[in-house]
N, C-alpha and C positions, 0 to 999 in steps of 0.2 A: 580873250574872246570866248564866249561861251554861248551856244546853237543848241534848241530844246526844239524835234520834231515828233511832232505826237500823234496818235490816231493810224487810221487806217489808209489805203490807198497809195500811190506813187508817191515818196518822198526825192528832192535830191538837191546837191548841195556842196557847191563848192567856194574854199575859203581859200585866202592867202595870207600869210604874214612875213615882217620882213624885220632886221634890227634884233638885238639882242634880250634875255629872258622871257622871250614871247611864253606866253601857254594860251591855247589851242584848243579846246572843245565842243565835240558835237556827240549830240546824242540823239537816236533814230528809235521811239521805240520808248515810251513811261518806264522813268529809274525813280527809287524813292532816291529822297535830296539830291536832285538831279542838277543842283543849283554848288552842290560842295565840289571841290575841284581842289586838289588830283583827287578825284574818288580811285578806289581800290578795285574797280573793277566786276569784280570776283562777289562782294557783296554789294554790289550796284544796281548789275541787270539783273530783274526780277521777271518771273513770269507775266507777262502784261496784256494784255488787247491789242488786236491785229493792226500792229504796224509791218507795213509786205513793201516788196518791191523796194526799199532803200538803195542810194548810190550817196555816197560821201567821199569828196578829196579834199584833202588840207595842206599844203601847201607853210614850207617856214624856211627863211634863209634867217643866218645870223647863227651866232652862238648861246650855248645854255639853253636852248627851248624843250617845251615839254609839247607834243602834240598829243591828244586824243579822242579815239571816237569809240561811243557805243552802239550799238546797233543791237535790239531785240525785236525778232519777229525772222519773214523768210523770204528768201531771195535778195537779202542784203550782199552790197559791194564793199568795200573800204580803201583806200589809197591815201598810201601819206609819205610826201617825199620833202625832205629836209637835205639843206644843205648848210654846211658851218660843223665847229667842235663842238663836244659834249654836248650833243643834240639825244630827248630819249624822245621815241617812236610809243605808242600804247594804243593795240586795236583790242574792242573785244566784244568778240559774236555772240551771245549766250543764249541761256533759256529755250525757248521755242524759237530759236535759230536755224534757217535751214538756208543749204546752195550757197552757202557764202564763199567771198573770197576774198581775201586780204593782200594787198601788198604793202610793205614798206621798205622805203629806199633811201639811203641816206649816205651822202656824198661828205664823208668830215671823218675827222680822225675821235677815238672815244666815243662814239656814238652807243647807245642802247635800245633794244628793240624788243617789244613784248606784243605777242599776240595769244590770243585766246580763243577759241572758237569751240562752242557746242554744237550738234546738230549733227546733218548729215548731208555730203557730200561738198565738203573744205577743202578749200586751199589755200596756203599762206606759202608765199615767197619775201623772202628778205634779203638786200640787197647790201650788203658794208663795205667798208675801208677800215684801215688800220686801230686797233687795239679796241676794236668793240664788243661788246656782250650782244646775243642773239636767244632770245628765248620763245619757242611754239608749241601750245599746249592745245593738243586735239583731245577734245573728249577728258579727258581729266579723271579715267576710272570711270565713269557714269553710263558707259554700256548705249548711250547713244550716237555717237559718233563714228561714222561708216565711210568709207571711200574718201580720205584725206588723202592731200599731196600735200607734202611741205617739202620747200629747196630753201634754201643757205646758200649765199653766195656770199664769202670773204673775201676781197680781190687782190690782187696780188699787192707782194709788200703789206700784209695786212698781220703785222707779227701781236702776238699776247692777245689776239683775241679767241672769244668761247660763244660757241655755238652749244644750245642746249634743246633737244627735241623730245616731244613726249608725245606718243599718239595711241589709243586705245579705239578698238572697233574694227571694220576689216576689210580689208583691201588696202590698206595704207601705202604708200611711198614715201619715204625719205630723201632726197638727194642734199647734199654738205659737200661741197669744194674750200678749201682754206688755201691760199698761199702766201708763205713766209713763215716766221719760224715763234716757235713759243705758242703755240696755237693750240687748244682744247674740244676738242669734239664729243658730243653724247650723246646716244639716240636711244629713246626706248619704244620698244613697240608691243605694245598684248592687243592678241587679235588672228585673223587669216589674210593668209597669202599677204603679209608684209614683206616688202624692199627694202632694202636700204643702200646704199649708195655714196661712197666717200672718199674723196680725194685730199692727200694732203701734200703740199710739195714746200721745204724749208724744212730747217733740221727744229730741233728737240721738241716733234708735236706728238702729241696725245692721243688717242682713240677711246671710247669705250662705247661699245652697241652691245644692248641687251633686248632680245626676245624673248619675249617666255609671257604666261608664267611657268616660273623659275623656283626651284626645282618639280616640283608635284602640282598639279590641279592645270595642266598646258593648257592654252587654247591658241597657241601662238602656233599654226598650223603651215607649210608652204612656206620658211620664210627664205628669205637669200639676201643675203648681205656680201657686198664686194668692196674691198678696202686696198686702194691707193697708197703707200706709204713713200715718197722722194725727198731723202734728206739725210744727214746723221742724226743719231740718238733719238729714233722715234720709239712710237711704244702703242700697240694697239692690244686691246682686251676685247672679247667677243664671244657670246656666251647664247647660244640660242635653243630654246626647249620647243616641243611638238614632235610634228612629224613632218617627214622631205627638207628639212636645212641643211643649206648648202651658204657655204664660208668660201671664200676667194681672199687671199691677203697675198698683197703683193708689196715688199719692202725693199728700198734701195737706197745704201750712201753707206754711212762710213761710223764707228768707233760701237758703246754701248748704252744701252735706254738708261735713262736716269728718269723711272714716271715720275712727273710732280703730284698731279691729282687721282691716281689710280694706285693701285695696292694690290700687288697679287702674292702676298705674303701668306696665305692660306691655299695658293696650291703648290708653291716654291718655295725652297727655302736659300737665300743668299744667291740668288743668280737670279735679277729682273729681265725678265723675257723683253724682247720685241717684239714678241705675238705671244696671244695667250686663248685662246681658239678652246670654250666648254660646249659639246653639242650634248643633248640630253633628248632620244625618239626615238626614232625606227630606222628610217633611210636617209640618216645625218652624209653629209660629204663636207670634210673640208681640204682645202688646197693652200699652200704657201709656198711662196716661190720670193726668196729673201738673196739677198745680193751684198751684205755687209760683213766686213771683219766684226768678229765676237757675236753676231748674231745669235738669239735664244729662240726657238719657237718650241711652245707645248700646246698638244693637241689634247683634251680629254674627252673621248665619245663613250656615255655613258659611266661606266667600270662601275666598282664595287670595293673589292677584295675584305670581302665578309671580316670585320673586324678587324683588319691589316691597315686604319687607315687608309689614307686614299679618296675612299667613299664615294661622294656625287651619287651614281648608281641612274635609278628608274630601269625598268627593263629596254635594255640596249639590244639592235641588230640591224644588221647589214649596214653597218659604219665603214665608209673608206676615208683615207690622212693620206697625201700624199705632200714629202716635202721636200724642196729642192732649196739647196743652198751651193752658189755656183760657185766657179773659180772664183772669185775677189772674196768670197765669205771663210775665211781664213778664221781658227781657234773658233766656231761657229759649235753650236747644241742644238738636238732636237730631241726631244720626249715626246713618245706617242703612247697613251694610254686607251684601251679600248676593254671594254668590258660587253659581255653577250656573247653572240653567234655571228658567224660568217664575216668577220672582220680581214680588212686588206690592209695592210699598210707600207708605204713606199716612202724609202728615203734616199734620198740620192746628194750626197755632198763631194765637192769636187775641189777644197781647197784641202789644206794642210792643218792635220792638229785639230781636228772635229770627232765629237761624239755624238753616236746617234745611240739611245735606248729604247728599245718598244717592249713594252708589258702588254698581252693581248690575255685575257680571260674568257673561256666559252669554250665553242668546237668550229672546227674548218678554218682556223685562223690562217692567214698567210701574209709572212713577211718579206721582204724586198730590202736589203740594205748594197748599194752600192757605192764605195767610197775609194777614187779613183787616185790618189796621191798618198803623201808618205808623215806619219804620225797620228793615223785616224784609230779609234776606239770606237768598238762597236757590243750592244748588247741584246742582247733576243729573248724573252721569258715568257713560255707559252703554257697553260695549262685547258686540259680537254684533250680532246680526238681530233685525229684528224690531218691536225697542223702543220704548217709547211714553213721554213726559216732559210731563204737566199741572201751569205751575204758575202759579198766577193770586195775585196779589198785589193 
């Protein structure tokens, strides 16, 4: 099935299909060879004459189907919900695209889902089940894409699938829920006042959120990112550059991360964290509050150490790390690296056989170690004025 709506004025348009290998096409808005099918998308929608106001739903039951729509011009809709295996989803807003919003939802196990959207003021929601890919592409680097919201929803039992999100411009929101295990999360965001928002609950899932840019030339300003972790052997990475980032990781279950698709081999050496927290601005906070045997969290806000290795750097201050690893997180690690002025850092571990190290660089530094049980190791290394190191054992 292939839908060419062209011109100016109110478009709108909905299709159904039903039965196995369907493909699905409509297109809102002059593509060159708009008749080639699967086009690519990405070199499809072209800048065109005012095609406005578009609404498109498509509709596919059966397995193997390919649905998609194009849409160029503004105030375009998009909906496409599929039901059946190995179904892939494909929306894409482009060019002089504005006010869009995308849903796709897809009730099957293997499914795939690509949306794309330029313009300004997006929103794509995606809807899965069990072992699917999820991909959202706001803006794409092109500096035109403002006030996105994109959600992920994986639904429970929804093991070996990956959610992939990428938003540029500003205000952004992320929200990513996964449940079950084997599961892959990625968010990027360059821009202001970005969110992000992630839940994962089933053991050996993944994390990795990036704000910035990263390391030098930030504009990734305001971000907050809060991360869910319920399961054994997870593993989250989270690296945010600007000013005012604020991290929340919250980990729970049982043994040690084995990342599949992440690599933090360039800030550790031989010990894969279960959190790995780089903040790089002014008035960085992050928080971890982890609940597992062999637990690793390293926090880096900012640092330096001029030649020592280390590195990262940008000038760093008023960074606070606050980490808690409770009773159940037993042989548990924390590293907290801070570089600059007026750094806080607080560790508080409460099981047996834990080491906590904080390196702070700068002046007024102050450390907090409390470790309330019997075989813990503790390390403090302050340089500057000022500095204050509590650690009671």
């Amino acid at each position: 099935m292939y839908t060419l709506q062209d011109g100016g004025g109110n478009q709108t348009l909905v299709a159904n299909q039903s039965g196995t290998n369907n493909q699905g096409q409509v297109t809102q808005g002059a593509v060159p060879n708009p008749l080639t099918f699967p086009p690519k998308g990405h070199d499809q929608a072209r800048s065109v004459a005012g095609s406005m106001d578009n609404n498109a739903t498509l509709g596919q039951s059966g397995a193997d189907g390919i649905a998609q729509i194009v849409q160029a011009g503004s105030g375009s809709l998009a909906t496409i919900d599929q039901s059946g295996t190995s179904n892939e989803t494909r929306i894409f807003q482009q060019e002089n695209s504005e006010g869009n919003t995308a849903t796709s939802t897809q009730t099957g196990n293997d499914a795939n889902s690509n949306i794309s959207q330029f313009g300004s003021g997006n929103e794509g929601t995606v809807t899965q089940n069990d072992g699917s890919d999820s991909n959202v592409e706001q803006g794409n680097f092109d500096d035109q894409s403002s006030g996105n919201t994109a959600t992920v929803n994986q639904n429970a039992g929804s093991s070996r699938s990956v959610s992939d999100i990428n938003q540029n411009g500003s205000d952004n929101e992320t929200n990513v829920t996964q449940s079950g295990a084997n599961n892959d999360s990625f968010a990027y965001t360059t821009g202001d006042s970005n969110k992000v928002g992630l839940t994962q609950s089933g053991a050996k899932n993944a994390s990795v959120i990036i704000q910035r840019g990263f390391v030098t030339g930030a504009t990734a300003t305001g971000n907050k990112a809060t991360v869910s972790q319920i399961g054994s052997d997870t593993n989250n990475q989270l690296r945010q550059d600007g000013l005012r980032n604020t991290a929340n990781v919250t980990l729970s279950g049982t043994g040690r991360s084995e990342p599949r698709q992440t690599d933090s081999a360039g800030y550790t050496e031989n010990v894969p964290p279960e959190s790995d927290i780089i903040q790089i601005g002014e008035v960085n906070q992050a928080t971890v509050d982890q609940a597992a045997d062999r637990s690793r969290v390293t926090i880096y806000q900012g640092v330096d150490r001029s030649s020592g290795d280390l590195l990262l750097a940008d000038n760093s201050r008023n960074n606070s790390a606050t980490t808690t690893q409770t009773a159940s997180a037993d042989d548990s690690r924390s590293d907290t690296y801070q570089g600059g002025s007026d750094n806080i850092a607080d560790v508080n571990q409460s099981g047996v056989s834990n080491l906590s190290e904080i390196d702070q660089l700068g002046t007024r530094n102050i450390a907090n170690v409390n470790q309330s049980t019997a075989g813990n190791r503790s390390s403090v290394n302050q340089n500057g004025t000022s500095n204050v190191a509590n650690v009671r054992q």
